[in-house]
GUMARRO-859037 format. One record per residue (C-alpha): residue number from 0; residue in one letter; x, y, z. Coordinates in nm, 2 decimals. Each point is the difference from the previous one (the first is absolute). Example, Ala and Ser with C-alpha at 12.3 -4.5 7.8 and 13.67 -1.06 7.14 Angstrom:
<nodes>
<nr = 0	rest = a	east = 1.23	north = -0.45	up = 0.78>
<nr = 1	rest = s	east = 0.14	north = 0.34	up = -0.07>
</nodes>
This chain:
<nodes>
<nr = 0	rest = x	east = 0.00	north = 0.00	up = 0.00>
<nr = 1	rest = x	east = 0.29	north = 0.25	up = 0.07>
<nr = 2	rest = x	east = 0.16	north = -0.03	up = -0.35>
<nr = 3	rest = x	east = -0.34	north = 0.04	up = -0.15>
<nr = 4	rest = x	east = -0.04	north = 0.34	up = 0.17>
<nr = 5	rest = x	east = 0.38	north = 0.09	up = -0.07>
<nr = 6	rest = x	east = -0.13	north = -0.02	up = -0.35>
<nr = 7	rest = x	east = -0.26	north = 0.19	up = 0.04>
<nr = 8	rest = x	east = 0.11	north = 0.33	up = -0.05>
<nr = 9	rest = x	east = 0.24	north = -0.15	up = -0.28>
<nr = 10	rest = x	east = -0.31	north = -0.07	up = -0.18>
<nr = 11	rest = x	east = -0.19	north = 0.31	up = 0.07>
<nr = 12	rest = x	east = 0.28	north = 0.23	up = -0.14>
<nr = 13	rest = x	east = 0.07	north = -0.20	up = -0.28>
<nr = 14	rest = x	east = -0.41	north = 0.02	up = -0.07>
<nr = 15	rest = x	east = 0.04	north = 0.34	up = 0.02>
<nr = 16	rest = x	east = 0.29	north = 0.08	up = -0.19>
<nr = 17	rest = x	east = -0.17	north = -0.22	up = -0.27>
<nr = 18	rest = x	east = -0.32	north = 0.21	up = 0.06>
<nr = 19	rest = x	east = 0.19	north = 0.33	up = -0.02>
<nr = 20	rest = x	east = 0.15	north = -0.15	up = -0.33>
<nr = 21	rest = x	east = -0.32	north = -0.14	up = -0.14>
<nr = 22	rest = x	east = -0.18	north = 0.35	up = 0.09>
<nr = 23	rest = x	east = 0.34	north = 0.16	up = -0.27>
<nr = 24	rest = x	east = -0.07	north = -0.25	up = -0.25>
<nr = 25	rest = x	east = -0.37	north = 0.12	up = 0.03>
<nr = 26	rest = x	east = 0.03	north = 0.33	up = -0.03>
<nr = 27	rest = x	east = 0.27	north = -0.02	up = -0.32>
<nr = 28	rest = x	east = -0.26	north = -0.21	up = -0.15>
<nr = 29	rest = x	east = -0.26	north = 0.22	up = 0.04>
<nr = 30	rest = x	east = 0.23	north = 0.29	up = -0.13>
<nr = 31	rest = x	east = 0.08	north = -0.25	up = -0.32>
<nr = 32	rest = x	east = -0.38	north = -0.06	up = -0.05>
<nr = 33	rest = x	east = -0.09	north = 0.38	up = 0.04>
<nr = 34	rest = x	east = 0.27	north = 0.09	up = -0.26>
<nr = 35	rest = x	east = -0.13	north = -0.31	up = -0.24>
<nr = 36	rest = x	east = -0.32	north = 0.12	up = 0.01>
<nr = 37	rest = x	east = 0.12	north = 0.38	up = -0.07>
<nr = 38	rest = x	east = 0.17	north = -0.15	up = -0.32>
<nr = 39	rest = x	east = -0.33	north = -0.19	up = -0.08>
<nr = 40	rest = x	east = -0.22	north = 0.27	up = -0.01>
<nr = 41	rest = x	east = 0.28	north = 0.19	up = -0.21>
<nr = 42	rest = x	east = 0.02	north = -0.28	up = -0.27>
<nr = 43	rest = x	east = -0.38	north = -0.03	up = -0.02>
<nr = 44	rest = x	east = -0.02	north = 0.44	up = -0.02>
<nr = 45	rest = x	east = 0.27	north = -0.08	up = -0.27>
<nr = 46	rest = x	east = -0.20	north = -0.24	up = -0.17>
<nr = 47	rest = x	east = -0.31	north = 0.15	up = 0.04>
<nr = 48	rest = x	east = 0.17	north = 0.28	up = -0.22>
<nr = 49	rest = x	east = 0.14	north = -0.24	up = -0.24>
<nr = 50	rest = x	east = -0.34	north = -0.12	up = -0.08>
<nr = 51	rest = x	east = -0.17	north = 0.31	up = -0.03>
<nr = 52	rest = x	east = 0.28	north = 0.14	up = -0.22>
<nr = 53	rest = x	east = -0.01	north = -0.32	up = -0.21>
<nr = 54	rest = x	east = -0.42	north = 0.05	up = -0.01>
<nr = 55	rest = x	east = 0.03	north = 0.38	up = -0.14>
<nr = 56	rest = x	east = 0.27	north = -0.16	up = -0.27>
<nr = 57	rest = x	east = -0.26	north = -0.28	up = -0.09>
<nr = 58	rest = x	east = -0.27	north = 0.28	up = -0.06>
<nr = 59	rest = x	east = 0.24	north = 0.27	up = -0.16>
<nr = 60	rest = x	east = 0.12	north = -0.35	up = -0.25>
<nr = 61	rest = x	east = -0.39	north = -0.08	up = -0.03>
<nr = 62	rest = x	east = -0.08	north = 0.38	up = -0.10>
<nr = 63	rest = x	east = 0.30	north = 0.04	up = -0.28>
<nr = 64	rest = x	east = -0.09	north = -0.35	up = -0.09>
<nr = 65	rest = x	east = -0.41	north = 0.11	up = -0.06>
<nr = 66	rest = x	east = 0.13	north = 0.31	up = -0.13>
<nr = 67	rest = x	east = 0.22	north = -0.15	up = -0.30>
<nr = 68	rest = x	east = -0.29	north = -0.21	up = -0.05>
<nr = 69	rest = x	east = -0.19	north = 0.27	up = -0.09>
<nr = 70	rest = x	east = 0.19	north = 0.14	up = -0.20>
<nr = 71	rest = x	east = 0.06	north = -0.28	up = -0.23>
<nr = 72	rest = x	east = -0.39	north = 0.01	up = -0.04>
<nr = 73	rest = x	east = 0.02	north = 0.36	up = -0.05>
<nr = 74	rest = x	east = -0.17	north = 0.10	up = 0.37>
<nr = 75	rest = x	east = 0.14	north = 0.31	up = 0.12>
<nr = 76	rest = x	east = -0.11	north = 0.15	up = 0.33>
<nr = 77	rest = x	east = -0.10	north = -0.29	up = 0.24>
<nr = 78	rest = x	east = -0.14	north = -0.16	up = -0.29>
<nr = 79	rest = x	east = -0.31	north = 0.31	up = -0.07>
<nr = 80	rest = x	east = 0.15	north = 0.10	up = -0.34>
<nr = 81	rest = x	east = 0.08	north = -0.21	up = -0.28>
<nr = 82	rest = x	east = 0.21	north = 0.07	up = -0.35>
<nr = 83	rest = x	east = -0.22	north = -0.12	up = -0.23>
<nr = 84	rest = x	east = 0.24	north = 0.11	up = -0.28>
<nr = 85	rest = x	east = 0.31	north = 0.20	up = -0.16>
<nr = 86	rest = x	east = 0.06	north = 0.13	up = -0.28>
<nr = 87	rest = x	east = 0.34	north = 0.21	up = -0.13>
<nr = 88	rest = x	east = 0.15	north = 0.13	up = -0.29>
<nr = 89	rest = x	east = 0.10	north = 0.36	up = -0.14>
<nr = 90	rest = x	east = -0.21	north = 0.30	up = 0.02>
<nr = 91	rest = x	east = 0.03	north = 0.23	up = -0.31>
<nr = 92	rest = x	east = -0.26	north = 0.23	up = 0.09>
<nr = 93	rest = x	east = 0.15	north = 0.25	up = 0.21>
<nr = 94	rest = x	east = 0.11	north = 0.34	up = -0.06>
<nr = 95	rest = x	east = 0.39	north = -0.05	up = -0.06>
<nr = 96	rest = x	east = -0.08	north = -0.27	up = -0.22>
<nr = 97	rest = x	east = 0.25	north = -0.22	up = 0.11>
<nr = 98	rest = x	east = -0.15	north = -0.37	up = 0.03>
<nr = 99	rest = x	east = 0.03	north = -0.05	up = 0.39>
<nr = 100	rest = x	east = -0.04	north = -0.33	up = 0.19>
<nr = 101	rest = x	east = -0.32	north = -0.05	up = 0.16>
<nr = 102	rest = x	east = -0.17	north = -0.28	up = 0.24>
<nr = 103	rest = x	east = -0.39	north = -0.03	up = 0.06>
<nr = 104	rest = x	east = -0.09	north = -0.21	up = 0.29>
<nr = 105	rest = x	east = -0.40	north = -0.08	up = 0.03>
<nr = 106	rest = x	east = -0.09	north = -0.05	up = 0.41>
<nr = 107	rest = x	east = -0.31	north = -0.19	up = 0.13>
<nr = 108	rest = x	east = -0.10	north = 0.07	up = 0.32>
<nr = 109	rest = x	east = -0.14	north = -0.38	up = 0.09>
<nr = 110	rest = x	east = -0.04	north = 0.10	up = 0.33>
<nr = 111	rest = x	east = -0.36	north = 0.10	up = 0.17>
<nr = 112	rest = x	east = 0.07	north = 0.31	up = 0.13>
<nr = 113	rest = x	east = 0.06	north = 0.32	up = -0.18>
<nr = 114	rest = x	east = 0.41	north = 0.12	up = 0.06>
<nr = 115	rest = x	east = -0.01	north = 0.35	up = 0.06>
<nr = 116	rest = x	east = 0.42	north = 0.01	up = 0.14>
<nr = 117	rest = x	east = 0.24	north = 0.13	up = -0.22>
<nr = 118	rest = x	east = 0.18	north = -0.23	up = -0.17>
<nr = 119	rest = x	east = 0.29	north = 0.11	up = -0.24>
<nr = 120	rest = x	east = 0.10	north = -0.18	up = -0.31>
<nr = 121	rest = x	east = 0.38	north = 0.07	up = -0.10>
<nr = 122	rest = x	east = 0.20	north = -0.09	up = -0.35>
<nr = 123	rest = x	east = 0.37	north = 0.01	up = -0.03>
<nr = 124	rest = x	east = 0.07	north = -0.06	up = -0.30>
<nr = 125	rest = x	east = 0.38	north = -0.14	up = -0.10>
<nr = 126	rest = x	east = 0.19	north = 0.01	up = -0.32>
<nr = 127	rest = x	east = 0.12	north = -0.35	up = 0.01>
<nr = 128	rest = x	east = 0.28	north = 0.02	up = -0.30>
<nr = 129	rest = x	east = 0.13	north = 0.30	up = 0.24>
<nr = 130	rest = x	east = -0.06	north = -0.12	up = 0.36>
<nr = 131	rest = x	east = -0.15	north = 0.37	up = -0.02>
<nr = 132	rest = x	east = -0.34	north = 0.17	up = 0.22>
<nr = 133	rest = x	east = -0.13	north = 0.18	up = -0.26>
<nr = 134	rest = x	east = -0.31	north = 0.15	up = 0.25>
<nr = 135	rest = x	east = -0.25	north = -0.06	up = 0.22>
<nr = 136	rest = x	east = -0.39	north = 0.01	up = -0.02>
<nr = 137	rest = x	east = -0.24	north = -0.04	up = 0.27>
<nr = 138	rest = x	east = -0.40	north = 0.06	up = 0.03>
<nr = 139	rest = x	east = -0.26	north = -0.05	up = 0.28>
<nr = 140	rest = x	east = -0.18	north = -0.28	up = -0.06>
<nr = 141	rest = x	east = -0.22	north = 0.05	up = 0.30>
<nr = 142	rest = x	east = -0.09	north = 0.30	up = 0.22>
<nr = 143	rest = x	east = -0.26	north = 0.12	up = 0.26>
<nr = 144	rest = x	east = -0.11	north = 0.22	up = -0.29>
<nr = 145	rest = x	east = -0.01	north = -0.32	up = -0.27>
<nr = 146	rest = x	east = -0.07	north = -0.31	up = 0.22>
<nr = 147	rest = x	east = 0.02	north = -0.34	up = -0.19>
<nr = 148	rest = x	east = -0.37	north = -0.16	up = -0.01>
<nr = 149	rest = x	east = 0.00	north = -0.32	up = 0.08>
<nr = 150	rest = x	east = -0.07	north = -0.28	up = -0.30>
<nr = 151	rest = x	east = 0.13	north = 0.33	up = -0.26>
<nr = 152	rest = x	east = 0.30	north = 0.03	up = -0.17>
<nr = 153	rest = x	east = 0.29	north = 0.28	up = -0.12>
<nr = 154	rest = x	east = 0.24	north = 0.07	up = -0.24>
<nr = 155	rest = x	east = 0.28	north = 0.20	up = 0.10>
<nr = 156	rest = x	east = 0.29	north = 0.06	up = -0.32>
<nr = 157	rest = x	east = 0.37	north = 0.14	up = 0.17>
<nr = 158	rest = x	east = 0.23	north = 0.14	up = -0.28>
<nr = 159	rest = x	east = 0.37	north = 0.07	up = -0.04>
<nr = 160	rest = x	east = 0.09	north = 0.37	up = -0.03>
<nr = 161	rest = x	east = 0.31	north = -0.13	up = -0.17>
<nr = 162	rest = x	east = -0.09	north = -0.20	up = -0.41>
<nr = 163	rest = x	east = 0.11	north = -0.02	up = -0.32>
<nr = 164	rest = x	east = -0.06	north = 0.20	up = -0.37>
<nr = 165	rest = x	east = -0.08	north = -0.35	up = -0.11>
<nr = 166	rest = x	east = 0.00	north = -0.37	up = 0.17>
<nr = 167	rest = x	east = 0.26	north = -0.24	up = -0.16>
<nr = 168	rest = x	east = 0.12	north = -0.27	up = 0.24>
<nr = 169	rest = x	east = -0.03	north = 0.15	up = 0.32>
<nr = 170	rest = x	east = 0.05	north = -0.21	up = 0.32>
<nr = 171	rest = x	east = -0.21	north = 0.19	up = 0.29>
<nr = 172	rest = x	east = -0.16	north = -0.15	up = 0.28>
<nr = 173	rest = x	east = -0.20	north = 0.17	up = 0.28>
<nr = 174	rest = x	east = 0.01	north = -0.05	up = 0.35>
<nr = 175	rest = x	east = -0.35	north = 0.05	up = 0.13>
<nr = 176	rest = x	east = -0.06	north = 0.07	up = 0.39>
<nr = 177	rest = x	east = -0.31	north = -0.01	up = 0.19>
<nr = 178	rest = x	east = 0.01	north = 0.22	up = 0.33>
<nr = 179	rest = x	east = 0.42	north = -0.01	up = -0.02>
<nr = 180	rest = x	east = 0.01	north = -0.37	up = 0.01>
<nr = 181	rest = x	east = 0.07	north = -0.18	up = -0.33>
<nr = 182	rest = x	east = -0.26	north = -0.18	up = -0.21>
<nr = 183	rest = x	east = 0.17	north = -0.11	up = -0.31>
<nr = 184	rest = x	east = 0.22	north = 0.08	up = -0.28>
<nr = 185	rest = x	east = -0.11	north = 0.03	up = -0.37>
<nr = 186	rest = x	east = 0.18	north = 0.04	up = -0.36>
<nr = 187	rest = x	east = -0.14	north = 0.25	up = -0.19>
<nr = 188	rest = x	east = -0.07	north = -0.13	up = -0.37>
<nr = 189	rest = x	east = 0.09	north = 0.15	up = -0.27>
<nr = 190	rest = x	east = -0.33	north = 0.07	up = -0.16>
<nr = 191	rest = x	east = -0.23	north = 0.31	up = 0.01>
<nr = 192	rest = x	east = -0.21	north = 0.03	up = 0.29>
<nr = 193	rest = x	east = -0.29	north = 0.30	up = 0.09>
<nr = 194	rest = x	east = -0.02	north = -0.06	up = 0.35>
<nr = 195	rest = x	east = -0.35	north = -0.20	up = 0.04>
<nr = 196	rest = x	east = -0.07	north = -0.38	up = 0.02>
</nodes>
């Protein structure tokens, strides 16, 4: 009985240094956890961004992708107005009486609704044997003033400033624009042309 209580108080310190090392442990665990789930929450804020930047990318892709898919069908301006057709060639009939290249573009507005916002039409039109601008030609093709009815079309003709005292061979194109964003690209042919389809 006497060498059980001589190891009594043995035993109690030893339980006590292993509680005082137990209660350390504890406490760097708990720091650990604390800091884990710190860096949790910052990789699931981080990939909470990821997805929502990788959502707005999906919808900005599925936009262009809708958009060039209008244009191939001719749909301009979220798909309410249609090109029904072009037409280009020289115009003689002016007062300098130089033959200048000219595009007509016929619009459809195949929407319901009247469009009453101004929507500009812009022509570059290129010199392609000379890499060289030879002007620029822009009209209105909608306005508060001249909405667009809706199942009603418009012809609109855009004309170089810049032509010719007769058309042999010339290699123009025109770069047309609708609101500063660009449509398409025609060649002018070398034929005559009065402006109307």
């Amino acid at each position: 009985m006497k060498k059980l209580l001589y190891f009594l108080p043995l035993i109690a310190l030893i339980s006590c240094n292993d509680i005082s090392t137990l209660e350390n442990e504890n406490e760097k665990l708990k720091k650990q956890l604390t800091e884990i789930k710190l860096e949790n929450d910052s990789l699931v804020d981080i990939i909470r961004g990821l997805l929502i930047l990788n959502e707005e990318l999906e919808n900005k892709k599925q936009v262009e992708i809708t958009k060039q898919k209008n244009q191939t069908q001719g749909l301009l301006y979220n798909g309410s107005i249609k090109v029904v057709t072009t037409k280009t060639g020289y115009d003689p009939y002016n007062n300098d009486k130089l033959w200048l290249p000219s595009i007509t573009l016929m619009f459809e507005n195949v929407s319901n609704n009247t469009i009453d916002d101004m929507i500009e039409i812009k022509a570059i039109f290129i010199d392609n044997s000379k890499k060289e601008q030879l002007s620029e030609d822009y009209q209105l093709l909608t306005t508060s003033s001249r909405p667009f009815i809706s199942q009603t079309k418009k012809q609109i003709t855009l004309k170089s400033n810049v032509g010719w005292y007769f058309v042999d061979k010339q290699d123009v194109s025109v770069h047309i624009f609708v609101d500063n964003v660009k449509y398409k690209t025609f060649k002018i042919k070398n034929e005559e042309f009065t402006g109307r389809i």
